[in-house]
C-alpha positions as CSV (number, residue, x, y, z in Angstrom):
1,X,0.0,0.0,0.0
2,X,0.9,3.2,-0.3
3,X,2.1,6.1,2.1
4,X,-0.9,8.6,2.3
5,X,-2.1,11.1,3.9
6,X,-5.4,10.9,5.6
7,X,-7.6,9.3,2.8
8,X,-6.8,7.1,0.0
9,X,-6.4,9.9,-1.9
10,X,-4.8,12.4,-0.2
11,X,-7.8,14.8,0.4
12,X,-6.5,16.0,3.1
13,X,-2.9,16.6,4.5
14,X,-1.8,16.6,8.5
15,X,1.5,18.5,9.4
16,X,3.3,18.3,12.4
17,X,5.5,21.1,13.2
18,X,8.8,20.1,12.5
19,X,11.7,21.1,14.4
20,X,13.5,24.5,12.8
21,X,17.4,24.1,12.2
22,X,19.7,27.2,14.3
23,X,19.0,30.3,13.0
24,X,22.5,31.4,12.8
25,X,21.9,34.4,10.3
26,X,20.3,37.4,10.5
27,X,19.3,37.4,6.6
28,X,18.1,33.9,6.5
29,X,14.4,32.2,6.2
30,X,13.5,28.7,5.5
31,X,11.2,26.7,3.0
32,X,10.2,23.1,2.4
33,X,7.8,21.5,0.2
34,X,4.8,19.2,0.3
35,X,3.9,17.4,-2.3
36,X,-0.1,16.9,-2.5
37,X,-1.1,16.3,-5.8
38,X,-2.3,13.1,-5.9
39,X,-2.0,12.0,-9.3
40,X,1.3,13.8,-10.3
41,X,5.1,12.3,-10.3
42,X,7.6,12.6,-8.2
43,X,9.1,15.9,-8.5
44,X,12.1,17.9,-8.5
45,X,12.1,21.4,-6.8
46,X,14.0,24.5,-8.2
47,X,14.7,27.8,-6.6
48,X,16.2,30.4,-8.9
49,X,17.0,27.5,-11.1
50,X,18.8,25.7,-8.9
51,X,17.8,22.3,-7.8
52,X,16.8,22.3,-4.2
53,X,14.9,19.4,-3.5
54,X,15.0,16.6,-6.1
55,X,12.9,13.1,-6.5
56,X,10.1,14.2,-4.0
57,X,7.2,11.7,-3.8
58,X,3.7,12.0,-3.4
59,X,2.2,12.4,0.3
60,X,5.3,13.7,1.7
61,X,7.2,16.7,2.5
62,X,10.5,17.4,2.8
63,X,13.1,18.8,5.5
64,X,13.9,22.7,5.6
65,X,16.0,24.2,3.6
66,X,17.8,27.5,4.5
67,X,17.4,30.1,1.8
68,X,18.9,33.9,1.9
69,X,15.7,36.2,3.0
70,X,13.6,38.1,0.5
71,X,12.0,37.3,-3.3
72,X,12.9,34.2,-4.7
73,X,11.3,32.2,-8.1
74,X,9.9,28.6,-6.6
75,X,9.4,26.0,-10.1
76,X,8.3,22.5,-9.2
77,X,9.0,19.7,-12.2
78,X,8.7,16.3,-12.6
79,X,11.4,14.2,-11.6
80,X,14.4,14.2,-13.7
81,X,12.9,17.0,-16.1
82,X,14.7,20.9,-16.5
83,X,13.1,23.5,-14.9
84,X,12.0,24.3,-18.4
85,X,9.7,21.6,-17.6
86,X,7.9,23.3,-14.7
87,X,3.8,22.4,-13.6
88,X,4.5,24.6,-10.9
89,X,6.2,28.4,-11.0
90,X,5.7,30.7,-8.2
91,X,7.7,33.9,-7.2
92,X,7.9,34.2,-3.2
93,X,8.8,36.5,-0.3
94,X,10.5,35.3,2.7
95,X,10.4,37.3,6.1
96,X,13.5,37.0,7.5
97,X,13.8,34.4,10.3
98,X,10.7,33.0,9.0
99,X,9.9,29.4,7.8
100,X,7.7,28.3,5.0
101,X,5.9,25.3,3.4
102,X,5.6,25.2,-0.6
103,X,2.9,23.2,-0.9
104,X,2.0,21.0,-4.8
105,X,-1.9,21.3,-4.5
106,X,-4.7,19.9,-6.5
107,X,-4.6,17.1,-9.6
108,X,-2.1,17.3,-11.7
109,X,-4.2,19.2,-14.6
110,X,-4.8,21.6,-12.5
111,X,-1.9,21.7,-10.5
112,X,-1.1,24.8,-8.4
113,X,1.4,26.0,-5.9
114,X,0.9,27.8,-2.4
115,X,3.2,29.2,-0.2
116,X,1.7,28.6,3.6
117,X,3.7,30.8,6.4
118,X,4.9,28.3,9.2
119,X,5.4,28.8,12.8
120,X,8.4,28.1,15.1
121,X,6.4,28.7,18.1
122,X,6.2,25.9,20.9
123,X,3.0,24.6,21.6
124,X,1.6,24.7,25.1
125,X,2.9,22.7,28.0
126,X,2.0,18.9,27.2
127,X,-0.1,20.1,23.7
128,X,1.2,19.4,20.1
129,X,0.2,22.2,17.3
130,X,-0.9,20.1,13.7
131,X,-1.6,21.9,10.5
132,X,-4.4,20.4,8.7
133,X,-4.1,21.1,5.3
134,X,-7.6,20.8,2.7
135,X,-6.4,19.1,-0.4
136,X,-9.2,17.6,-1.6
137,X,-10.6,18.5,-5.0
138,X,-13.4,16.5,-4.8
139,X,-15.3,17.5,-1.3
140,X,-16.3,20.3,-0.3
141,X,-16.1,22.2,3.1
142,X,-15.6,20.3,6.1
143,X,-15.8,19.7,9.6
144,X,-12.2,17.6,11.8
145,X,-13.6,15.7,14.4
146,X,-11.5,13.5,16.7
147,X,-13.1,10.3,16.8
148,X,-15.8,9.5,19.2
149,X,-16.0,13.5,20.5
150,X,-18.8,15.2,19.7
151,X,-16.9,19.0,19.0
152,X,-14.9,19.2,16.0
153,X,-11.3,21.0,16.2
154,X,-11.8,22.5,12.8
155,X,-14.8,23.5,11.1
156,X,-15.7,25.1,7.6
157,X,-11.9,23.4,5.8
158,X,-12.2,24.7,2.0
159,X,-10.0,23.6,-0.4
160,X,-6.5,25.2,0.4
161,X,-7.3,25.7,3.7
162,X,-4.2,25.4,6.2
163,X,-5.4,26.0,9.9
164,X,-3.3,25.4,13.2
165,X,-4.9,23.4,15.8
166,X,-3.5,23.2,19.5
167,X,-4.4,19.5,21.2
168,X,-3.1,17.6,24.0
169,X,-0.4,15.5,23.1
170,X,-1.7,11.5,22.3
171,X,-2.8,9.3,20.5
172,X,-5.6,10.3,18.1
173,X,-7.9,9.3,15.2
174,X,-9.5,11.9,13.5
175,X,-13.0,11.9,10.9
176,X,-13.8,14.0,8.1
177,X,-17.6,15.1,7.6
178,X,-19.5,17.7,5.6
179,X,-19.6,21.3,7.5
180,X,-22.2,21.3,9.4
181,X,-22.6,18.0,9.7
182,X,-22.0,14.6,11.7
183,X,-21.9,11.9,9.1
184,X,-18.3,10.9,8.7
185,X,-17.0,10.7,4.6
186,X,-16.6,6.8,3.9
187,X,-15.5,4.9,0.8
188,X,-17.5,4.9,-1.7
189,X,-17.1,1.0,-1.9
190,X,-17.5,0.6,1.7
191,X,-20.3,2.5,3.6
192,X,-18.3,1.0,7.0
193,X,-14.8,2.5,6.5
194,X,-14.1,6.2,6.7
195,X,-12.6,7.8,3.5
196,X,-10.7,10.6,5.9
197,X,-9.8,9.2,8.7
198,X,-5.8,9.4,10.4
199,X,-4.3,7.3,13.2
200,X,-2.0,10.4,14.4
201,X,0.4,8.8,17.4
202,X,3.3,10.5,19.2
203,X,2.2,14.0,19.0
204,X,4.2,16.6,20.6
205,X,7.6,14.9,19.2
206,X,8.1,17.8,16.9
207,X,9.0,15.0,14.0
208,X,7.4,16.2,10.6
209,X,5.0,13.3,10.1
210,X,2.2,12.2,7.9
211,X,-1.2,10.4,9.0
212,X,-1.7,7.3,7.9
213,X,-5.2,5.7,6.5
């Protein structure tokens, strides 16, 4: 089976915040990317033309990389292709002492990129802060739920969508419905098994991680 994140087709991504390397210079930021585009290659990432990032696969996203502050041009290509080649070619701006996510959204037809600011901020004492990221460009808006608990930690996700959510650290699964409603998203070939659904364990690590179906 494949790695994927949150449904078996990547509808929706979780992100952990990842630890952040030194910040030894004044001038420096930090981007990585996430590739969610279910249906596209691996990819290799350019920045100013130069490969950064190179054979990324779907459903995962990759360390930091330092980058000098300020505008930069971001070009996303299939593996092994030129940046001539690009699906993906975004201009950015990094704040200084700032990290960022690049994240590959949407199929590959209509493949787009979208620069998300990060944080470096702890969580609480004994809490974890997860991105949930809406990927899904076949739902609509929707309601996270932790399984079993009637109050979602997210409500009204659109497509694109990339909200911070402080929870106690554990062990959690979380469910997927409709906005504004209770009836969890299943399979289409299997009314009794969630399509969104993660298993999310050791939370508050600060390990980038993915959830798994």
């Amino acid at each position: 089976m494949r790695r994927l994140i949150l449904t078996l087709s990547a509808l929706l991504v979780l992100a952990f915040l990842a630890p952040m390397p030194a910040m030894a210079q004044a001038a420096q930021s930090w981007i990585r990317v996430m590739h969610d585009s279910p249906d596209a290659p691996n990819v290799d990432v350019f920045v100013d033309g130069a490969p950064v990032f190179e054979n990324v696969p779907y459903s995962t996203t990759t360390n930091y990389q330092a980058l000098a502050s300020g505008q930069h041009r971001v070009q996303i290509a299939p593996a092994g292709k030129s940046v001539d080649d690009s699906v993906i070619d975004i201009n950015v701006d990094l704040t200084r002492n700032k990290p960022y996510t690049v994240l590959a959204l949407g199929k590959l037809a209509n493949i787009k990129g979208q620069l998300l600011p990060d944080t470096s901020k702890a969580p609480p004492a004994g809490h974890t802060r997860v991105r949930i990221v809406h990927a899904a460009t076949d739902i609509g808006t929707v309601d996270i739920y932790p399984s079993g608990s009637a109050s979602p930690v997210l409500t009204d996700q659109y497509f694109g969508s990339a909200d911070y959510v402080n929870i106690p650290a554990g062990n959690y699964t979380f469910n997927v419905t409709p906005a504004g409603s209770t009836l969890v998203i299943t399979q289409p070939d299997s009314a009794a098994t969630p399509l969104v659904r993660a298993s999310v364990d050791r939370l508050g690590t600060g390990a980038i991680a993915h959830a798994q179906p």
